[in-house]
C-alpha positions as CSV (number, residue, x, y, z in Angstrom):
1,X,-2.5,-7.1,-22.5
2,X,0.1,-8.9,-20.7
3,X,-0.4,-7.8,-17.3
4,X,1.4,-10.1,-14.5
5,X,0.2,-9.9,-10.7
6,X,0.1,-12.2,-8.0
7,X,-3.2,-11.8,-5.7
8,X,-1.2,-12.1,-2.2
9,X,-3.4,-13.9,0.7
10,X,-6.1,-13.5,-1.5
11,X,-8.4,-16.1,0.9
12,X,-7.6,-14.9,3.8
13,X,-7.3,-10.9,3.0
14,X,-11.0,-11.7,1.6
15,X,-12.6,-13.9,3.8
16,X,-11.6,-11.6,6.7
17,X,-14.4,-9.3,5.4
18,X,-16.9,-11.7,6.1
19,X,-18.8,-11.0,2.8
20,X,-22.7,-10.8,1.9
21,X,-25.1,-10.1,-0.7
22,X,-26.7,-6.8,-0.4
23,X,-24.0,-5.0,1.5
24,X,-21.6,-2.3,0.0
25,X,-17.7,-3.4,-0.4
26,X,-14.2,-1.4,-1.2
27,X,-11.1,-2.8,-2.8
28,X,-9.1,0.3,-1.9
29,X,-6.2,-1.2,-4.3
30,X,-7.5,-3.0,-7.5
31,X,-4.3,-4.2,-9.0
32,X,-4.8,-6.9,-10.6
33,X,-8.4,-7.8,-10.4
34,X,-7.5,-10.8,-7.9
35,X,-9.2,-9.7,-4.4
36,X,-12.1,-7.5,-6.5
37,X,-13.0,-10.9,-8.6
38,X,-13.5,-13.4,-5.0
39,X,-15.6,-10.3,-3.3
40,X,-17.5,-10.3,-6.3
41,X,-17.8,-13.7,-6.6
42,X,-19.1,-13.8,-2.4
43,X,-21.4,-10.9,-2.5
44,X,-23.9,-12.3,-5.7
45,X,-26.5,-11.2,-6.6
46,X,-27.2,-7.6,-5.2
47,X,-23.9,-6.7,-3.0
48,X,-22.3,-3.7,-4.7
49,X,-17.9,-3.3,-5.1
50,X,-16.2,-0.2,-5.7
51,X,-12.8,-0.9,-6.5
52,X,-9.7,2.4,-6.4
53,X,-6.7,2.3,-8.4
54,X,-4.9,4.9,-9.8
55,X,-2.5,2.5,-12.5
56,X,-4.5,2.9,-16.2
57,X,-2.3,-0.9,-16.6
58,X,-4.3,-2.4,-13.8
59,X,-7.2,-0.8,-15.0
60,X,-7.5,-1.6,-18.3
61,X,-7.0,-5.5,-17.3
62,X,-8.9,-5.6,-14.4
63,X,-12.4,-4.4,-16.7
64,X,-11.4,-7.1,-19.2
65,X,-11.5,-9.7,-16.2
66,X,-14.5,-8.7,-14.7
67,X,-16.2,-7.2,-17.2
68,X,-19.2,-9.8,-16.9
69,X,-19.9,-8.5,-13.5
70,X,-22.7,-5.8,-13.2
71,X,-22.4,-4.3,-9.4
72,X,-18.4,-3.4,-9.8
73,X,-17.6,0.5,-10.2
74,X,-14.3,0.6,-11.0
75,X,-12.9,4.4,-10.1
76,X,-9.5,6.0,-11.4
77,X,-8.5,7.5,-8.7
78,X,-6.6,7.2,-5.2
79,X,-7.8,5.7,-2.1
80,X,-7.1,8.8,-0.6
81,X,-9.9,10.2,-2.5
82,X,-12.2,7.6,-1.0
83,X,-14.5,10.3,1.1
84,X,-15.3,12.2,-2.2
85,X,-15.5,9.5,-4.6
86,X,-18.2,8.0,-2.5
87,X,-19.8,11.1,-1.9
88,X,-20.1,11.6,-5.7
89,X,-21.5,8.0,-6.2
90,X,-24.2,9.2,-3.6
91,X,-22.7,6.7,-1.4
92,X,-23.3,7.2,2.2
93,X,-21.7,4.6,4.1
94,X,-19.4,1.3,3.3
95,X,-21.7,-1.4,5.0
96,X,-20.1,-4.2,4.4
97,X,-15.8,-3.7,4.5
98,X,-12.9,-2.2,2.5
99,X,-9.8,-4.3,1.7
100,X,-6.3,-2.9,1.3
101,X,-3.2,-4.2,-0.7
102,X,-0.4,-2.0,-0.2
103,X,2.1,-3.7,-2.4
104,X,2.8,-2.4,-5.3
105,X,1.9,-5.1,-7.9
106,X,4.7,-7.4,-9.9
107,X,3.5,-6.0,-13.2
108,X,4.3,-2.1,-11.7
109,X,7.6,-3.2,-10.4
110,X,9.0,-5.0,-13.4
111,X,7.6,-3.1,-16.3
112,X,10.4,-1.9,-17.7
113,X,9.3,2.0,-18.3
114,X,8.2,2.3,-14.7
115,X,11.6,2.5,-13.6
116,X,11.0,0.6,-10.0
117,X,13.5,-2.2,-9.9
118,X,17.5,-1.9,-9.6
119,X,17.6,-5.2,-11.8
120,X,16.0,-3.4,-14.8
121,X,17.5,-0.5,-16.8
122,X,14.5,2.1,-17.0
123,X,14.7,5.9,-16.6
124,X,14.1,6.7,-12.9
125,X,10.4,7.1,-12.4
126,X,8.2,5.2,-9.6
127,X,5.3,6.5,-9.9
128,X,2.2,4.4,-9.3
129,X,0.5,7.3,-11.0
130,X,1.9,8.3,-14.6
131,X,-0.1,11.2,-14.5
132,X,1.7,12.2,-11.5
133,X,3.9,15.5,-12.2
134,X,6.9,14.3,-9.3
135,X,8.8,11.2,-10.1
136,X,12.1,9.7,-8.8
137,X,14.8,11.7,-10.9
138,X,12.9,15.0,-9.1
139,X,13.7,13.1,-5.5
140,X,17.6,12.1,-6.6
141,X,18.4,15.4,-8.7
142,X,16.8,18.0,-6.5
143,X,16.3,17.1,-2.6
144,X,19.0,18.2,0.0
145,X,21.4,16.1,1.3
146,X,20.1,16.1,4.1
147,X,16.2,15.3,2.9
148,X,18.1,12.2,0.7
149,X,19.9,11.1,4.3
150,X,16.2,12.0,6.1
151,X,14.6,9.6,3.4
152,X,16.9,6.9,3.1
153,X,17.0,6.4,6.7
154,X,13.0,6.4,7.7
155,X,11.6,5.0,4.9
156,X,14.2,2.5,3.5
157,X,16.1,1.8,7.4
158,X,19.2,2.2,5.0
159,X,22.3,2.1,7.9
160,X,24.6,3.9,5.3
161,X,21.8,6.6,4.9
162,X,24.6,9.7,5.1
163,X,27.2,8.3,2.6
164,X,24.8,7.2,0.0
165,X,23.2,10.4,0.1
166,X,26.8,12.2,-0.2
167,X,27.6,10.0,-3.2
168,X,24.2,11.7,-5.0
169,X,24.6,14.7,-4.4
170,X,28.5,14.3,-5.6
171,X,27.5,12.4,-8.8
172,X,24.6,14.6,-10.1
173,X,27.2,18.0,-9.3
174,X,28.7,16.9,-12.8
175,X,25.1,15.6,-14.7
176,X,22.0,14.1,-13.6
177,X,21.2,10.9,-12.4
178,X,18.5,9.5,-15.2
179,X,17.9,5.8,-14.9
180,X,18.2,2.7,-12.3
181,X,21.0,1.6,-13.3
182,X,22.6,4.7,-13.0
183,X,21.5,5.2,-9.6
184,X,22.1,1.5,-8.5
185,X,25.9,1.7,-9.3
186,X,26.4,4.9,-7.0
187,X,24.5,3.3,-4.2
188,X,26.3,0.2,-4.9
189,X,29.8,1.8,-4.6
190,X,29.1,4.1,-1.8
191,X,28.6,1.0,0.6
192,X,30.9,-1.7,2.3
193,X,30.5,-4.8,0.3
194,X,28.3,-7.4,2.8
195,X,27.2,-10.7,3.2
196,X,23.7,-11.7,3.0
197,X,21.4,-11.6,-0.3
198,X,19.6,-8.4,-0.2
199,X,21.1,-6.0,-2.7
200,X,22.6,-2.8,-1.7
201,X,19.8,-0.8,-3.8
202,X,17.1,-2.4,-1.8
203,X,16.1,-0.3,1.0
204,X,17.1,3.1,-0.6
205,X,14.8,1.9,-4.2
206,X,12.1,1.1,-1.6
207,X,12.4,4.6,0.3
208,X,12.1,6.9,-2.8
209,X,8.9,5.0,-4.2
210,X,7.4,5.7,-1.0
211,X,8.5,9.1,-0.9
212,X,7.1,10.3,-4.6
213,X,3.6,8.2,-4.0
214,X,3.5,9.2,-0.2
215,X,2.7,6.0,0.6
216,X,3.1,6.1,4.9
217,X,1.0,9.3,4.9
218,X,-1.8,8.4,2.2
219,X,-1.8,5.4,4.3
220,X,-2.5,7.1,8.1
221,X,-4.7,9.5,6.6
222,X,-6.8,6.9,4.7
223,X,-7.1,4.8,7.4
224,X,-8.8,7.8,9.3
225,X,-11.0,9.1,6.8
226,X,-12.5,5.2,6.3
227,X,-13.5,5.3,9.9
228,X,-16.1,8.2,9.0
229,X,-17.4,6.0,6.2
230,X,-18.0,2.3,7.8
231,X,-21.6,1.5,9.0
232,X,-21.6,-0.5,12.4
233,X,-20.2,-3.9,11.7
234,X,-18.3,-3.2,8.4
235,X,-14.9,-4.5,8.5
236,X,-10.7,-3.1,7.5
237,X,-8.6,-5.6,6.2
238,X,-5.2,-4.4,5.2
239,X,-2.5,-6.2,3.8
240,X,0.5,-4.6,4.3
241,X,4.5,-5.5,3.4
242,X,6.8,-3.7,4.7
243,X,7.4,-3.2,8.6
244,X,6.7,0.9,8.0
245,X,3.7,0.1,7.0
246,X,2.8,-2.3,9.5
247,X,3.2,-0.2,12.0
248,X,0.6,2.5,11.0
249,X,-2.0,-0.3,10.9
250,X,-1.2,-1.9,14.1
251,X,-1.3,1.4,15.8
252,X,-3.7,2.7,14.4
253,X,-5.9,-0.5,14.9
254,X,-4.8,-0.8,18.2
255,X,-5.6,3.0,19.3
256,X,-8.9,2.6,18.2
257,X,-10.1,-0.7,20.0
258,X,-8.2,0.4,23.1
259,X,-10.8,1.0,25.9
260,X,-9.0,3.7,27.7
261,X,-6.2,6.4,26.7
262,X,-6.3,7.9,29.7
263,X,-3.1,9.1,32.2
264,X,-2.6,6.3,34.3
265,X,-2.7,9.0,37.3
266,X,-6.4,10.0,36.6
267,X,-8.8,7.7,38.6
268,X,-11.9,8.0,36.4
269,X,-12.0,7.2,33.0
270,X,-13.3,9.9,30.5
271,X,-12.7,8.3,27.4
272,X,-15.1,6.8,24.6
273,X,-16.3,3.6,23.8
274,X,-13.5,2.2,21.3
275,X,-15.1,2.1,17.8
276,X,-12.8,-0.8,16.8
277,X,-12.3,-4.5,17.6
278,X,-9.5,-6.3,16.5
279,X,-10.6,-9.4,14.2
280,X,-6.8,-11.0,14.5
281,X,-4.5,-9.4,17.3
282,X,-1.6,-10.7,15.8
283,X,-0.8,-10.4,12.0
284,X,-1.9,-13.0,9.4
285,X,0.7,-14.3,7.1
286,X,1.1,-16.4,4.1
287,X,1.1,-19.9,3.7
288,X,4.4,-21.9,2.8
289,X,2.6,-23.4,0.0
290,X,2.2,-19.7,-1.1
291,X,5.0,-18.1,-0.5
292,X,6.5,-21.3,-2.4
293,X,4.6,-20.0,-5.2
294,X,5.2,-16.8,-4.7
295,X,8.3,-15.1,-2.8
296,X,7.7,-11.7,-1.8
297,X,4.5,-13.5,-0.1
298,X,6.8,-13.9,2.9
299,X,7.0,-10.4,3.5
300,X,3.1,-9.7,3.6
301,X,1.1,-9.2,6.8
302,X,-2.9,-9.2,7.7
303,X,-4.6,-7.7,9.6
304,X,-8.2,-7.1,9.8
305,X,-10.7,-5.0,12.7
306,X,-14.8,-4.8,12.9
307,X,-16.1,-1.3,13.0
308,X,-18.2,-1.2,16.5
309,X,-19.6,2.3,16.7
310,X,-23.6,2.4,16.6
């Protein structure tokens, strides 16, 4: 099938995990096969790999890639299923790491029919999931004015949050808003013109695909459930691109490797041992030979953390 996707800091995000035969491994977000294949590849002959994704697309060409290696389960389903999922495979623990790529994947964002991209007539869709009941003509059509404004302004930082919102809710009075291009235009025409090369779609596109595939909550919750499921030593390594998501891994990360959380007024310390140590403290980016290769590399940041707890 002609399936496009770009494996972003696929060294790096891989090698972070340290990888070794006979130990148990996640890819949280299979995609395109890229970060599963080099795991694979480092944990010969009896590691094990259970890769997540919830995109049939990435699924059907990911089993054509790897189909010639024998310890990959590949699961359709969420990462945020991950406690159950392993449960059912009778797994107890993730000995060896879990990798996450949080970007959505080229081939998602410029199918056509998936109805991500401003630059793309589609009908207005965005979900990772197809199987998924709530899309992005439910968010546009139905939500408040004040949920749109909400939106627009945490996830997408949009500054014009209020009068892009207003224009919606204006526009779909008279019919509904069905595809990008649709939607584009209004958000285009509700802004001052500006400088710069982002387009004015941008940040408010980015803020409803988060909001119909919950992305910042799967996200924090995920991240919390893992640390039930990683043996002593096992190692996160999260890609993330977008400063939103950033965020929730940095401090999240950084709460759990902090030694103390304790009121600086109370003189004896009562907390426990961190359970986390930070592999890089400060994010890991791309190359410039890859982002040469590559654009929206620029945007992605690593970071990775050993699971200490005995």
């Amino acid at each position: 099938m002609n399936f496009k996707h770009y494996t972003v800091m696929k060294n790096e995000a891989v090698d972070a995990l340290n990888c070794r035969s006979g130990l148990i491994y996640v890819d949280a977000t299979l995609g395109g096969g890229g970060h599963s294949e080099l795991i694979l590849q480092k944990i010969q002959p009896s590691g094990k790999l259970i890769s997540f994704d919830i995109d049939e697309d990435a699924i059907e060409y990911s089993k054509e890639r790897l189909k010639d290696y024998k310890n990959l389960i590949i699961v359709k389903d969420s990462y945020t299923n991950i406690k159950k999922v392993l449960q059912d495979l009778k797994i107890d623990k993730i000995t060896g790491g879990i990798l996450f790529d949080l970007g959505a994947s080229y081939h998602q964002l410029t199918k056509t029919e998936r109805g991500f991209s401003f630059m793309k007539d589609a009908p207005l869709d965005m979900r990772f999931n197809k199987d998924a009941d709530y899309s992005a003509y439910d968010v546009v059509n139905s939500f408040k004015e004040a949920d749109l404004v909400r939106i627009f302004s945490e996830y997408g930082e949009e500054h014009f949050s209020k009068r892009i919102a207003k224009a919606i809710v204006s526009k779909r009075h008279a019919a509904p808003i069905k595809t990008t291009f649709e939607l584009s235009e209004i958000i285009t025409n509700a802004v001052p013109r500006q400088k710069g090369h982002i387009h004015p779609a941008t940040r408010v596109f980015q803020a409803i695909r988060i909001e119909v595939n919950n992305e910042l909550k799967n996200i924090k919750n995920t991240l919390n459930d893992v640390l039930d499921l990683l043996d002593c030593g096992a190692i996160i390594s999260v890609i993330s691109f977008h400063s939103l998501e950033d965020k929730i891994v940095k401090e999240q990360f950084k709460y759990y490797s902090a030694k103390c959380h304790c009121p600086r007024e109370q003189l004896i310390c009562t907390c426990e041992p961190p359970i986390l140590e930070l592999i890089n403290k400060k994010p890991i980016v791309a190359s410039e030979m890859e982002i040469k290769e590559n654009p929206p590399s620029r945007s992605a940041k690593l970071r990775a953390a050993k699971f200490i707890k005995k």
